[in-house]
C-alpha positions in Angstrom: -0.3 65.9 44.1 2.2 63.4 44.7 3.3 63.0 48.5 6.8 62.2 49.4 8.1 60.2 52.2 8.4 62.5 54.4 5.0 63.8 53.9 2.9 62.8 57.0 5.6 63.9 58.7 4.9 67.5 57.8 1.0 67.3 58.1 1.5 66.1 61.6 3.3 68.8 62.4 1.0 71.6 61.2 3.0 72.7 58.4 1.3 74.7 55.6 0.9 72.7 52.8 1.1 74.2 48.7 1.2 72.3 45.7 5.1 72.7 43.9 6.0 70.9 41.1 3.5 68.5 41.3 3.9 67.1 45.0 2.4 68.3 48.4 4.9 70.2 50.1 5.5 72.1 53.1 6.3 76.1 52.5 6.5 77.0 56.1 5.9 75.5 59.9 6.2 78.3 62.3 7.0 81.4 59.9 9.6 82.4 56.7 11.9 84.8 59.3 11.9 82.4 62.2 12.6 79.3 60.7 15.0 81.3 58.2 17.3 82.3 61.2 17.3 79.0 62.9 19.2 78.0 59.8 21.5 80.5 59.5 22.2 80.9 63.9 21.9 76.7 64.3 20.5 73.6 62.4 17.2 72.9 60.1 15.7 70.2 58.0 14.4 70.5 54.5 12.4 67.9 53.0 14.4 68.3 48.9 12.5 65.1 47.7 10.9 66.1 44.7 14.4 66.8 43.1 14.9 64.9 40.4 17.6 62.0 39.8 19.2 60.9 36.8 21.6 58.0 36.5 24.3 57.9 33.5 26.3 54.8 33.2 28.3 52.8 31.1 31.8 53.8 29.0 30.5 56.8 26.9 28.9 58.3 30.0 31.8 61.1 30.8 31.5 62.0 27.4 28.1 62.3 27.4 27.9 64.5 30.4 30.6 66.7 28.5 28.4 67.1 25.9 25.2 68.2 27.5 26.6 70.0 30.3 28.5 73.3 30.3 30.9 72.3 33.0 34.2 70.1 32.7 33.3 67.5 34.3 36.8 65.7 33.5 37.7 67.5 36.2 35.8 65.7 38.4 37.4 62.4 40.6 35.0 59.9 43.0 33.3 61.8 45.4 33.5 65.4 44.1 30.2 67.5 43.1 30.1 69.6 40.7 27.3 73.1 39.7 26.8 72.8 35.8 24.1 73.7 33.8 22.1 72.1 30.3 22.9 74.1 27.4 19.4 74.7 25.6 20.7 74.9 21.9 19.6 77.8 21.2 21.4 80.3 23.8 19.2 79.6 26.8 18.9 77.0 30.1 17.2 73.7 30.0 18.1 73.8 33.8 20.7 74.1 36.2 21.9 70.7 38.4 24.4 69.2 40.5 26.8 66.4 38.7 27.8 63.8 41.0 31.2 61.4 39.5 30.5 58.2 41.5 32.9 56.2 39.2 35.2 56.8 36.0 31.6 55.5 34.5 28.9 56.4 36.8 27.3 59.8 37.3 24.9 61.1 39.1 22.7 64.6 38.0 20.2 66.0 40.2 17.7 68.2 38.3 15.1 70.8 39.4 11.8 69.4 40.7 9.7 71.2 38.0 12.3 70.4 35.3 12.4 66.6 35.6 9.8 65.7 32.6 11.7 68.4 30.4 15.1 67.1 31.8 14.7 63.7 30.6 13.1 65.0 27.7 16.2 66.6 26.7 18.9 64.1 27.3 16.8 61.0 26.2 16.8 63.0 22.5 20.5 63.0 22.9 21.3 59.6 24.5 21.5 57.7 21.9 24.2 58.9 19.5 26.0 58.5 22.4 25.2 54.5 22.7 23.2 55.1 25.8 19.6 54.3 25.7 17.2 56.1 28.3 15.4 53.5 30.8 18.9 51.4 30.7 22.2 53.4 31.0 20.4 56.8 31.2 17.9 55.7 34.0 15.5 58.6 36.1 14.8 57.1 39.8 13.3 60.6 40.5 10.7 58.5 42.0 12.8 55.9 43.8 14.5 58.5 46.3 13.9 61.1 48.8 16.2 64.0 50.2 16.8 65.4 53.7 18.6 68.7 53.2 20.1 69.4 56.9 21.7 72.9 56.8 22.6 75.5 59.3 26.1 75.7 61.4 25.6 72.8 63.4 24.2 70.5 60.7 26.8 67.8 60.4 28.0 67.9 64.5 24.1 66.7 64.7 25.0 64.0 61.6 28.2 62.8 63.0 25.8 60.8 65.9 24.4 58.9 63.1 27.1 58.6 60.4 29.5 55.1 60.5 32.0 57.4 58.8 33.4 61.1 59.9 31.6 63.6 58.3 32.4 67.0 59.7 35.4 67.5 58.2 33.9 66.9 54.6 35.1 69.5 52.1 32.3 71.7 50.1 31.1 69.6 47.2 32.0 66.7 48.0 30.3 63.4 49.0 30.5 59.9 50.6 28.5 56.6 50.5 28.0 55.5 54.0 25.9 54.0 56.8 23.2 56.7 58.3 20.5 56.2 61.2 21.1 52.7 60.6 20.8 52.6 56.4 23.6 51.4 54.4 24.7 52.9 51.2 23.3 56.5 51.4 24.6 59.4 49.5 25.7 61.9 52.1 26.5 65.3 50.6 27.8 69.0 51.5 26.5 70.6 48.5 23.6 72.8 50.0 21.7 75.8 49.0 21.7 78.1 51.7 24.9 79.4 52.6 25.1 78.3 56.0 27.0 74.6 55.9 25.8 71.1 55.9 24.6 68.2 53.9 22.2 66.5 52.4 21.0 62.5 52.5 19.7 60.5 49.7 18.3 57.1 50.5 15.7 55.2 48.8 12.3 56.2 49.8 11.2 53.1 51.8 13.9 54.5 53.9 12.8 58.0 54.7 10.7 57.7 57.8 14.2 56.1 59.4 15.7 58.5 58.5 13.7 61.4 59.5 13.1 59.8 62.9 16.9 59.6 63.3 18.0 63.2 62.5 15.1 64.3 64.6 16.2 62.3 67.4 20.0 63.0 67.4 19.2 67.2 66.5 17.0 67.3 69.7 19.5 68.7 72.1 20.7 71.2 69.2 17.1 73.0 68.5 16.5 71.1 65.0 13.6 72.6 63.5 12.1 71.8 60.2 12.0 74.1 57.4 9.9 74.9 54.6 10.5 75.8 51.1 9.6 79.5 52.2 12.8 80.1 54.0 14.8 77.8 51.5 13.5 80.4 48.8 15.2 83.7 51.4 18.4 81.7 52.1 18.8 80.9 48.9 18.4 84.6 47.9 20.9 86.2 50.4 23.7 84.2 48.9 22.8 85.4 45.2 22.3 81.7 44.3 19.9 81.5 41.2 16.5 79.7 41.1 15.0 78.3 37.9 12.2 79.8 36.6 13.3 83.0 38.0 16.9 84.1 37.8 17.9 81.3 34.9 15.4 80.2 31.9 15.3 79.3 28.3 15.8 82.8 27.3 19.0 83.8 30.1 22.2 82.9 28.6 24.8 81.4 31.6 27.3 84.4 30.7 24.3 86.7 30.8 23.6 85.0 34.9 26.7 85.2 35.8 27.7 81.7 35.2 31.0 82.1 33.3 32.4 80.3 36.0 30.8 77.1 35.2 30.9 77.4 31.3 33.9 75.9 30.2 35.8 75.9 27.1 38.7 74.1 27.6 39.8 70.8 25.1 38.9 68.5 27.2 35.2 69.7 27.0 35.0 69.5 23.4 31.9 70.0 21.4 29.4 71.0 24.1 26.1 72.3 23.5 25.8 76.0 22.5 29.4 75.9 23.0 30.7 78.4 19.4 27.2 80.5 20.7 28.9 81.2 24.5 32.3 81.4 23.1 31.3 84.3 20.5 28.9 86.0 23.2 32.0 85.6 25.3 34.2 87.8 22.5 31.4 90.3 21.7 30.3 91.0 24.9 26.9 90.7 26.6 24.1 93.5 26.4 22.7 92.7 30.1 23.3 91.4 33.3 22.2 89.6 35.9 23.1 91.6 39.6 21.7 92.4 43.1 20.4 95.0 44.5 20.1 96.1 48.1 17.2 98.9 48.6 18.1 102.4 50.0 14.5 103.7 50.2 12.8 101.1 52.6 10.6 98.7 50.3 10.2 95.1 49.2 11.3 94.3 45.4 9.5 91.5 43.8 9.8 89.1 41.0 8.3 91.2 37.6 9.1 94.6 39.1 10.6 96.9 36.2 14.5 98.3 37.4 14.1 102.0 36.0 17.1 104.7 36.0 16.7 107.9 37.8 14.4 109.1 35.0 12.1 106.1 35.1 13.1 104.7 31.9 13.4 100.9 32.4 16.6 99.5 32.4 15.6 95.9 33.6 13.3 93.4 35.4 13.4 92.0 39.0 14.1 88.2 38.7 13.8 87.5 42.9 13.2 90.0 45.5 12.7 89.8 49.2 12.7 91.3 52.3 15.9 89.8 54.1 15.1 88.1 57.7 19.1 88.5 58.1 20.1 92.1 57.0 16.6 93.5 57.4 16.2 95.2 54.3 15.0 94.6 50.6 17.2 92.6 48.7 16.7 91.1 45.0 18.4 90.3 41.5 17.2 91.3 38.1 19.1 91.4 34.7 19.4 95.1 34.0 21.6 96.6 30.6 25.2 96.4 31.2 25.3 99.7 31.9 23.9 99.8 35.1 25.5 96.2 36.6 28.5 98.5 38.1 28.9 98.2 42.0 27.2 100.9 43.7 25.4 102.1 40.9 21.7 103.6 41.6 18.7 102.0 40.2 15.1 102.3 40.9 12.6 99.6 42.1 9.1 100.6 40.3 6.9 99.1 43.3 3.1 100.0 42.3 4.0 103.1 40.7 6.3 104.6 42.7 10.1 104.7 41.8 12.0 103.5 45.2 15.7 103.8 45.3 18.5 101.0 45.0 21.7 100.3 44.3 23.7 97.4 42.5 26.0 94.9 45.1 28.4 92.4 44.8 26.7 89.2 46.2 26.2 87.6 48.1 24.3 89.7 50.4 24.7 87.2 53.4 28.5 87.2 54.2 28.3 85.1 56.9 29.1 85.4 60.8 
């Protein structure tokens, strides 16, 4: 397992340890609820280093973003972020990622931790009819960076002590380069993935224990606690935000996820990946849906659990499911037939046999305070 550089950092502290996506990281510290509502009531640190990072330069690199994301990504200016997803060719998601524009002719596209072999994969096939060869203006520093994600209401008054620039005024999705704890030309961010405001810090990786040190040091006074990829997973989950693997594959179309939002057909786009497949699955109509659920009878859904109707016929399968530190009672998503996406329409959770009743919400679950 590889470490990152935040690694000993975690050890020290007693955090429990799992292998995900080939590096050593910490799921929890003192416990998923605990450290899941110190996020959402005040300010925690996540350790997002095994993210991957892609570079794309040179003059054909807009267009080459057109072509292998779904987004328009003409619509982005320096500084702005932008949610897109990889087209898979054939209907499905190679992954979902963040698109950063730098420049006119530099972008940036951070890619799922377990993705980042098939990521590279995918564009380095495609790279080249666009003039751009992989290792040159396509270049992955995956290894060459680490990530703080500091998230919770009081995330960026705690950054503001150790930024050169102002920070807490910085709209969602956007980013700045800037001095932080000391290190000059970080990527500061407020993309996050929890639904409760903040940032998050790239900086090479000779640079992490500085930074930790720093955000540590400045958070004190505000109760900053670090977090493990336990509670990222719950957060994540009360706003309805989808998680590869789970929610979004090869086999889920982004109409079919509820991604119409970020599938774009407009001129500027042009010929995008799977883009006549999305535009006729727009016209005809899709045959299931991705939605959430909220239980009625108490229970806890779970990823694989068949969605049944009242007669215990399936209608679906649970993509995520949780018991909800915030709200206190079992929440999930699953891709169910049309039919049965409606708000406020009853489902059934089969949980070891027995057929526990739900009902289909409008995420996400977590409104905020």
């Amino acid at each position: 397992m590889n470490p990152t550089a935040f690694t000993p950092f975690h050890i020290d502290l007693g955090a429990k340890m799992v292998p995900f996506a080939g590096y050593n990281m910490p799921v929890e510290y003192a416990g998923i609820s605990e450290e899941h509502m110190c996020v959402r009531n005040g300010v925690g640190v996540f350790d997002v280093s095994h993210m991957g990072e892609f570079w794309v330069k040179g003059p054909n690199a807009l267009a080459f973003v057109q072509h292998t994301t779904s987004n328009d990504a003409s619509l982005l200016t320096s500084g702005k972020v932008q949610y897109s997803c990889f087209p898979n060719g054939k209907g499905g998601i190679v992954d979902d990622l963040l698109v950063y524009c730098i420049d006119a002719q530099t972008y940036l596209l951070v890619v799922n931790a377990a993705n980042i072999q098939k990521d590279w994969d995918h564009l380095a096939a495609i790279a080249p009819k666009f003039g751009i060869t992989p290792g040159k203006e396509l270049y992955n520093a995956s290894d060459e960076i680490c990530q703080l994600a500091i998230q919770g209401p009081l995330a960026l008054k705690v950054m503001q002590q150790i930024c050169d620039q102002s920070v807490e005024d910085m709209e969602y999705y956007t980013f700045k380069k800037l001095t932080v704890a000391g290190i000059p030309h970080a990527i500061f961010s407020t993309t996050g993935y929890t639904g409760s405001g903040g940032c998050e810090v790239y900086v090479a990786n000779e640079d992490g224990p500085k930074l930790w040190k720093a955000v540590f040091e400045a958070g004190a006074p505000f109760g900053i606690r670090p977090i493990g990829l336990g509670a990222r997973d719950t957060l994540r989950l009360e706003m309805g935000y989808c998680l590869y693997g789970n929610d979004i594959d090869d086999t889920t179309s982004p109409l079919e996820a509820g991604l119409g939002w970020i599938t774009k057909f407009a001129e500027a786009k042009g010929d995008f990946i799977d883009k006549d497949y999305m535009a006729a699955l727009k016209a005809v109509g899709i045959q299931r849906k991705l939605v959430g659920f909220e239980m009625i009878d108490r229970g806890i859904p779970r990823h694989g659990y068949e969605i049944c109707d009242s007669q215990g016929r399936g209608v679906g399968v649970v993509t995520s499911g949780t018991m909800s530190p915030y709200l206190k009672i079992g929440i999930g998503m699953g891709y169910v037939q049309t039919g049965f996406s409606k708000i406020d329409t009853e489902v059934f959770i089969n949980v070891r046999g027995k057929l526990l009743k739900a009902k289909a919400v409008k995420t996400p679950f977590y409104k905020g305070v």
